[in-house]
C-alpha positions in Angstrom: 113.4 123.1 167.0 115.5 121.4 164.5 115.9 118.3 166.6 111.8 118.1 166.5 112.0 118.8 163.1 113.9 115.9 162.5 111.9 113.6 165.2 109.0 114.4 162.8 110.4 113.6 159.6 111.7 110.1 160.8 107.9 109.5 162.3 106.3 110.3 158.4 109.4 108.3 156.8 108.0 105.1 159.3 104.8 105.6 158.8 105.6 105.4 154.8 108.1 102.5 155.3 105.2 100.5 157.3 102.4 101.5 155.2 105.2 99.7 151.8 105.6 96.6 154.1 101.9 95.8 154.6 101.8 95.8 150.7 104.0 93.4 150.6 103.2 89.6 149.3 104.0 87.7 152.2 105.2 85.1 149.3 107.4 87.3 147.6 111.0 87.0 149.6 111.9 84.9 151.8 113.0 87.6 154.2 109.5 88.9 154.2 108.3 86.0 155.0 110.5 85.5 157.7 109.6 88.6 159.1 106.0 88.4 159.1 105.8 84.8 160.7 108.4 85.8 163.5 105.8 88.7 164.3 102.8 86.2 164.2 104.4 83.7 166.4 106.5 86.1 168.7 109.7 84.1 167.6 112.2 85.5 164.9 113.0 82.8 162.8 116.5 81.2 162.0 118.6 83.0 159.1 118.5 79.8 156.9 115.4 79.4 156.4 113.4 80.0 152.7 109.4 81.3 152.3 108.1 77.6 151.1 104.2 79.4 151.6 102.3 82.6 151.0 99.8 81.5 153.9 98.8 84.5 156.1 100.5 85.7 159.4 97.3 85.0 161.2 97.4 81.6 160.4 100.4 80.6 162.9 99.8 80.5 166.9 101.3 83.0 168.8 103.6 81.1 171.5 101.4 82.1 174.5 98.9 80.3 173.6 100.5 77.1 174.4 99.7 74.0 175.6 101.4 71.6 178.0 99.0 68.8 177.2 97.1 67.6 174.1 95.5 64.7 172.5 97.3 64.8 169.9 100.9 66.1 168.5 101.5 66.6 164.7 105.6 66.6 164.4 105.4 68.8 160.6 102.6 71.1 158.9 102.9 69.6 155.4 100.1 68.4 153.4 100.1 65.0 155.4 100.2 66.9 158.8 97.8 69.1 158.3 95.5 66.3 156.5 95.8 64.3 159.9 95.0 67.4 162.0 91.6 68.0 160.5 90.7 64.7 160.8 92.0 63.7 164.3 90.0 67.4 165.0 86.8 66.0 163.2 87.2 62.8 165.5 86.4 65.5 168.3 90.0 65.7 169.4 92.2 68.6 170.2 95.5 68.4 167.9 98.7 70.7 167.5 101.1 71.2 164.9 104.7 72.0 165.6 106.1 73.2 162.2 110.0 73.7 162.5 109.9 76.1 159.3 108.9 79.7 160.0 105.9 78.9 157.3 104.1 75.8 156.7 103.6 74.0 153.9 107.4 71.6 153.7 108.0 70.6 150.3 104.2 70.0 149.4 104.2 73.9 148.4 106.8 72.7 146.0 104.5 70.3 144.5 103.9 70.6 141.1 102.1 67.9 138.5 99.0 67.6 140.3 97.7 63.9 142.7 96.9 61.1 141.0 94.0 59.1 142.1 91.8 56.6 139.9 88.1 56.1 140.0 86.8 59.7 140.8 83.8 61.4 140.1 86.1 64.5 137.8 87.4 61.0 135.6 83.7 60.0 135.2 82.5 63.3 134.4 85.1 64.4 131.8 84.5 60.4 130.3 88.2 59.2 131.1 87.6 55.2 131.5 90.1 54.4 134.7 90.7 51.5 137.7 92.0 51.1 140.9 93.5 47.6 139.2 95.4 49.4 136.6 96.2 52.3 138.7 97.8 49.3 141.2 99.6 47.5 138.6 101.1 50.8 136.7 102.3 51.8 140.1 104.2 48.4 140.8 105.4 48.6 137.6 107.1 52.0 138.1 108.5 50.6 141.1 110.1 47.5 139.7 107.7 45.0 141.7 109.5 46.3 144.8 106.4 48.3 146.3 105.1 47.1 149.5 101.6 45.5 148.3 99.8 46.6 150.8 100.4 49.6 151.3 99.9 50.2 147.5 96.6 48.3 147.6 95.5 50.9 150.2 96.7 53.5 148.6 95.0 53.1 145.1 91.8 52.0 146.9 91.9 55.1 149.0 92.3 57.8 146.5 89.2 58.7 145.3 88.0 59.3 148.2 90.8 61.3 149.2 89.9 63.4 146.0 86.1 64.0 147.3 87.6 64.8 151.2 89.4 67.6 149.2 86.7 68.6 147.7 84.7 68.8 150.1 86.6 71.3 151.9 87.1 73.9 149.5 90.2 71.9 147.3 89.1 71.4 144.1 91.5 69.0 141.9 89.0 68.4 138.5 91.8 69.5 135.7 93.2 66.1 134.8 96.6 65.5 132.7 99.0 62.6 132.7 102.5 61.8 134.1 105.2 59.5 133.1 104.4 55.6 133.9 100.8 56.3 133.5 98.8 54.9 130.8 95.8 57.2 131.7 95.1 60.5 133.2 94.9 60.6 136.5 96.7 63.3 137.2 94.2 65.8 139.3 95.1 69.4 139.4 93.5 72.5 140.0 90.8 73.8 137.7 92.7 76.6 136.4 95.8 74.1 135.5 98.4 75.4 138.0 101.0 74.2 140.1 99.3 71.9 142.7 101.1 72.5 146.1 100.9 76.0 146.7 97.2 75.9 146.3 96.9 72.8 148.4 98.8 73.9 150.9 96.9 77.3 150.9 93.4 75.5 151.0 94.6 73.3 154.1 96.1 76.3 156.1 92.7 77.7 155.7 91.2 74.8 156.9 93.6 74.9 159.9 93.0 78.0 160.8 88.9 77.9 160.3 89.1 74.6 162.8 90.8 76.2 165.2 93.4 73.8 165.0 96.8 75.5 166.5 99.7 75.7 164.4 102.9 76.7 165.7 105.9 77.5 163.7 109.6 77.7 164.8 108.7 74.9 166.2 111.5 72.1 165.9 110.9 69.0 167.4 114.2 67.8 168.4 112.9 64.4 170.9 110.2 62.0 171.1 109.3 61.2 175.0 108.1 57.5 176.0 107.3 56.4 179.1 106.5 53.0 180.5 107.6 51.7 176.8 104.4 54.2 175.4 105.1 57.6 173.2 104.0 60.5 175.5 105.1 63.9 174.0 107.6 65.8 172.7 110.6 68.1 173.2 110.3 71.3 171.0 112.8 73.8 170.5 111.0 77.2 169.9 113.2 79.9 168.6 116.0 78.0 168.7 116.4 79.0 172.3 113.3 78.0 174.7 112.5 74.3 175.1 109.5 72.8 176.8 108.3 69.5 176.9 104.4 68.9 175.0 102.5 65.3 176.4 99.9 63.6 174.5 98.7 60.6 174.2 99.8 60.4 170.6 102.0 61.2 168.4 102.2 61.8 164.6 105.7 62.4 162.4 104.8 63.9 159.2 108.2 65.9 158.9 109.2 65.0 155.2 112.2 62.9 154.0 115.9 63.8 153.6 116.4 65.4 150.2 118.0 67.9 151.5 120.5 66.5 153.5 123.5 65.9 152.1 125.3 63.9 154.6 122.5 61.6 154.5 122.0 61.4 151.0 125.8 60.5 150.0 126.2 57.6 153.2 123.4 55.9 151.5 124.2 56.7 147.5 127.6 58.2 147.2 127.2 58.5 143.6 124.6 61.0 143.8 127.3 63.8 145.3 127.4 66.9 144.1 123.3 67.1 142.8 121.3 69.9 143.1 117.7 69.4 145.3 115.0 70.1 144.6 114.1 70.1 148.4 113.4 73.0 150.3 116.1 73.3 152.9 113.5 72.2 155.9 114.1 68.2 154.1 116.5 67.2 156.7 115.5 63.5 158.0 114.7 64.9 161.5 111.4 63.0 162.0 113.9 59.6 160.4 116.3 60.3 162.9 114.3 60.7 166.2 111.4 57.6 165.1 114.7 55.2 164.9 115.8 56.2 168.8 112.3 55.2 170.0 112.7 51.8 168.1 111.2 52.6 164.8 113.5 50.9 161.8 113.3 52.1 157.9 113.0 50.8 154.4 114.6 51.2 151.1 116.9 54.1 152.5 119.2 53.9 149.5 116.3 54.5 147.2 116.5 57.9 146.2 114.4 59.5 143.2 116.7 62.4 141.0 114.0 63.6 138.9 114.8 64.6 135.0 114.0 68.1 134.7 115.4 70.5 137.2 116.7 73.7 136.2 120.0 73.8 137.7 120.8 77.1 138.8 118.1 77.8 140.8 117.2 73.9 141.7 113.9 74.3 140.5 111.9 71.7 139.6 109.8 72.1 136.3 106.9 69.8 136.6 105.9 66.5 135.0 102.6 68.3 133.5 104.9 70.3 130.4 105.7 67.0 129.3 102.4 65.5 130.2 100.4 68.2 128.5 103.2 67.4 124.4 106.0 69.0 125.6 109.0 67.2 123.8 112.9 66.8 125.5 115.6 67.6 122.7 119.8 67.2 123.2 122.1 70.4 122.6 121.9 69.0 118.8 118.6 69.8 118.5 117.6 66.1 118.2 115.1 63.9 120.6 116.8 61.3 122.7 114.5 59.2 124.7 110.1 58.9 125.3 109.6 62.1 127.4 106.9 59.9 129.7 109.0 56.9 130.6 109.1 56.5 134.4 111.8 59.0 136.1 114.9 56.5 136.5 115.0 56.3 132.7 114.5 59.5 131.6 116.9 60.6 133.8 119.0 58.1 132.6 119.1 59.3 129.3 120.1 62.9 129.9 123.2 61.2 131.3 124.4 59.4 128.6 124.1 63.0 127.0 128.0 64.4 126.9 126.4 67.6 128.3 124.3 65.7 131.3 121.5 68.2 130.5 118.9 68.6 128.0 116.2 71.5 126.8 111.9 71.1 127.5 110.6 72.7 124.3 107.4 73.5 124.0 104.5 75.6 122.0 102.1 78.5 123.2 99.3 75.6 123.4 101.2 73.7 126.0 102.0 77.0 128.1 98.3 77.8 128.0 97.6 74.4 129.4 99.8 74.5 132.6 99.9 77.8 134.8 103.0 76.6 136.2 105.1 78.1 133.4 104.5 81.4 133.9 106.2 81.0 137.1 108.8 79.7 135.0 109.0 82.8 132.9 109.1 85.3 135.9 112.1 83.4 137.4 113.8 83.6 134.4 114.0 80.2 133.2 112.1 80.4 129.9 113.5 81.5 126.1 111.4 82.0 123.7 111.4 82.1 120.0 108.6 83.1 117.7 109.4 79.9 115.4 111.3 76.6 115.9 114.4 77.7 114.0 114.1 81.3 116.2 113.6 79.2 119.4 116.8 77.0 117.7 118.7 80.3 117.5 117.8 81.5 120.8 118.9 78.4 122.4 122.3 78.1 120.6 121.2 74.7 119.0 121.3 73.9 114.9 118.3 75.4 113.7 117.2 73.4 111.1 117.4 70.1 113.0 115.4 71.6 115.9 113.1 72.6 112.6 112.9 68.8 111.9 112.2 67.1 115.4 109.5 69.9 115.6 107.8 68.6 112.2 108.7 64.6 113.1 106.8 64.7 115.9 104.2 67.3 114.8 103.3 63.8 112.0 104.2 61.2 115.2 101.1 63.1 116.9 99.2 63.6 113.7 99.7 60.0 112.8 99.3 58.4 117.4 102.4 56.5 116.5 106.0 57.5 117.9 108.3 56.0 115.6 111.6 57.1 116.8 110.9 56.3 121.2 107.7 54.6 121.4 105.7 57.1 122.9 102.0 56.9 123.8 101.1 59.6 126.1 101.1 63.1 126.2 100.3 63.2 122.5 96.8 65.3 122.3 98.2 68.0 121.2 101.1 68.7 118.2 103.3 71.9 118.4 102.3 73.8 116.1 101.2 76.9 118.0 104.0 79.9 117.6 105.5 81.3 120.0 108.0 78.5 120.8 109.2 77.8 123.9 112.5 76.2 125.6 113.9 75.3 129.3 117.4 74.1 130.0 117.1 71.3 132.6 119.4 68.5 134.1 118.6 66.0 137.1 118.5 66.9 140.1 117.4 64.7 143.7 113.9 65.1 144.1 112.2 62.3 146.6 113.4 59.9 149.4 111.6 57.1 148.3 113.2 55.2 151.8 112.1 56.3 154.9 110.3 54.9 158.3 108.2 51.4 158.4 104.6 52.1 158.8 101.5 49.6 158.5 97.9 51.1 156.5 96.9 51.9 159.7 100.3 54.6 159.8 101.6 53.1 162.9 105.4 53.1 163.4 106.6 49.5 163.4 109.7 48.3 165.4 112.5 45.8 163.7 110.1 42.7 164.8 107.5 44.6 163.2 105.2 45.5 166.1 103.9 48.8 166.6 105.1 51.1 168.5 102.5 52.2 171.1 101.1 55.7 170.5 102.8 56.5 167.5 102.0 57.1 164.0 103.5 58.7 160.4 102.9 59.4 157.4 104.1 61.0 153.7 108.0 61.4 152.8 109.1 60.3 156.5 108.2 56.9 155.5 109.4 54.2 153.1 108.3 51.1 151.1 105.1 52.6 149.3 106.6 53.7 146.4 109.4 50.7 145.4 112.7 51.7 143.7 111.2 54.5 141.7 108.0 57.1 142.4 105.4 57.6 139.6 105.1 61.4 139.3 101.9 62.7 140.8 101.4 59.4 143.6 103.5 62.1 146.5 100.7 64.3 146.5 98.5 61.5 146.9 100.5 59.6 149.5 100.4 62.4 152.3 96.9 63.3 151.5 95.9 59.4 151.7 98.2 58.7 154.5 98.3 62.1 156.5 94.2 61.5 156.7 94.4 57.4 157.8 96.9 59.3 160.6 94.3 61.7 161.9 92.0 58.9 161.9 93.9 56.5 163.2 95.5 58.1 166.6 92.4 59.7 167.2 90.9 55.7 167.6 93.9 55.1 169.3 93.6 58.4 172.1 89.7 57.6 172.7 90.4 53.8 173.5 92.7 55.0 176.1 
């Protein structure tokens, strides 16, 4: 009796402990969401892994529902792979993603500013004058006239449109701020003002899945196949323990760069040792790696971006858009130190002439209103708040009444359009003069791989002569040259949207006029 007394008990305390997992956010851990994709895909994903996506279980293939053939093979389910899927699916063919992660998404959920694009229809409705030209030249600029020209020509020309193919699936980007580099906003975000790549990455997961496109995860690539000098497939590694071999008659890398590979990062810039990333830890070069054994060469590999403000005990990056929407960067003395919108490389440069290599975002209840992203800020823990300046001063452990000052010098710099002391011109619509005050400790930390693979505008993978490799194509962070010695914050997002959909479209022409 007691023994099914005790059978029953443990049956009730499952059903309870069941019925609190299903509440769960599947984006709250990362061991929840390890443990609902593993279920979804019959696979248990690898112990270092992180959640980089709330998309739902049903999203993800299970395993048995694979292929040996398809038209098509997508080597990452990023924002460029997934772009290239749903249009290599709307040029009637039959595509699959292999994500290695146990969630998709890659570091596009970690996106945060917004996409820049110039000439769309949310600029000309909200009256904000703009031009692929200037859009062009303020790119090169930021990349010290080392950008390939046309891939950048392609690029600006192309991202408007991207902006209306968003939008015409169900991803809305019509809340526009600026970036550093830029001299007008461009910056596209989503109406409400949040963080851009979660919601992306959400809206083209439910795209996926409504196509019928499969997606499988625990999926790692780990070989690109050839055969009479053509790409033909791939090897994939499911669970870290079955491996099969996938043909198509094309094939398309949009696995990300290498910011999160150490090794990599200090053979090709030793002096960047030691950095935090901002990467999530699926940023390993993989896609690099196996594109250069088929014959594929790269670019600017020793161009890495270490973005400004990244809060260093978590690595998190806080976005471009607190800066872009007045925020104001202020030195352990309480004192400004450089323009807050220069391009990247010379903000970060000034934090490090700094004796503490770090610096504090402060900020006003107006600016906190105007980008979502910081109360995800505030729940992690990053945030300290003061109800004045000198309380925020206080707070922050910095002398209060020169914090008091730089609030009220560049209250009057806004007031009056003219930064005296740095020579900033953007980001000044607003003054700080709405209590509470706000304040984030940041440092640099590496962000982007501006380096990667050789591609054309038609995202074919070129060999060291230059010539295409037949039957293969990339796109986004896997690839190099677009972007010069330095990325413009906001032109990432745009990239694998602009390039993951010339991909789609591109090796679907290339399958039917096999």
């Amino acid at each position: 009796m007691k023994k099914k007394t005790a059978a029953a008990l443990l049956l009730v305390l499952s059903v309870i402990l069941i019925i609190a997992g299903c509440g769960n956010n599947s984006s709250n851990s990362a061991s929840e969401s390890k443990s609902k994709n593993s279920t979804a895909t019959a696979t248990n994903a690898p112990k270092e892994t992180e959640a980089v996506s709330g998309a739902s279980e049903a999203s993800y293939t299970p395993l048995d529902q694979l292929k040996d053939n398809y038209d098509i093979i997508i080597i990452g389910a990023g924002g460029a792979g997934m772009s290239a899927a749903l249009e290599a699916k709307a040029k009637g063919m039959n595509p699959v993603i292999f994500e290695k992660m146990p969630v998709a998404g890659g570091n596009t959920t970690k996106s945060s500013s917004g996409m820049n694009a110039s000439e769309t229809k949310f600029q000309k409705e909200q009256g904000i004058e703009d031009s692929n030209d200037l859009f062009y030249n303020e790119t090169l600029k930021g990349g010290h006239d080392t950008n390939d020209k046309e891939m950048l020509r392609f690029f600006v020309d192309q991202s408007a449109s991207a902006i209306d193919w968003l939008d015409s699936i169900g991803i809305r980007l019509n809340n526009i701020t600026i970036t550093g580099g830029m001299n007008e906003k461009r910056t596209h975000r989503p109406e409400d003002g949040s963080a851009v790549g979660q919601y992306l990455v959400k809206g083209l997961v439910q795209n996926v899945q409504d196509q019928g496109i499969p997606l499988f995860v625990n999926a790692d690539v780990k070989e690109i196949t050839q055969q009479d000098g053509k790409v033909n497939g791939v090897k994939v590694l499911f669970n870290q323990a079955d491996e099969k071999t996938i043909t198509a008659a094309a094939v398309v890398v949009t696995t990300g760069g290498f910011g999160a590979n150490t090794d990599m990062i200090t053979e090709v810039r030793p002096d960047l040792k030691g950095y935090v990333t901002t990467n999530q830890i699926g940023s390993t070069g993989d896609g690099i790696k196996m594109i250069e054994k088929v014959g594929g060469t790269t670019v600017d590999m020793d161009q890495i971006q270490v973005h400004p403000t990244v809060q260093q005990e978590k690595s998190y990056l806080i976005g471009e858009a607190v800066r872009g929407e007045g925020a104001i960067l202020v030195s352990s003395e309480g004192k400004r130190f450089t323009n807050e919108l220069d391009t990247r490389d010379k903000v970060t440069a000034a934090i490090n002439t700094l004796a503490e290599k770090s610096a504090y975002l402060v900020f006003d209840s107006g600016v906190k209103s105007r980008v979502k992203a910081i109360g995800q800020y505030e729940k992690m823990g990053f945030v300290i708040h003061g109800d004045t300046p000198q309380a925020l001063a206080e707070a922050m452990k910095v002398p209060a009444d020169q914090l008091q000052t730089t609030v009220d010098t560049w209250n009057s710099a806004v007031k009056n359009k003219q930064d005296a002391e740095f020579g900033r011109t953007t980001g000044m619509d607003n003054d700080l003069s709405a209590g509470p005050y706000y304040a984030i400790k940041i440092g640099p930390g590496v962000h982007y791989t501006m380096g990667g693979v050789k591609i054309n505008t038609n995202t074919e993978v070129l060999d060291k002569d230059g010539n295409p490799i037949t039957g293969l194509f990339a796109a986004g962070e896997v690839t190099g040259g677009l972007h010069g010695q330095n990325r413009i914050g906001g032109n990432s997002v745009a990239e694998i949207i602009i390039f993951g959909r010339q991909a789609g479209i591109k090796s679907a022409e290339f399958v039917k006029a096999q």
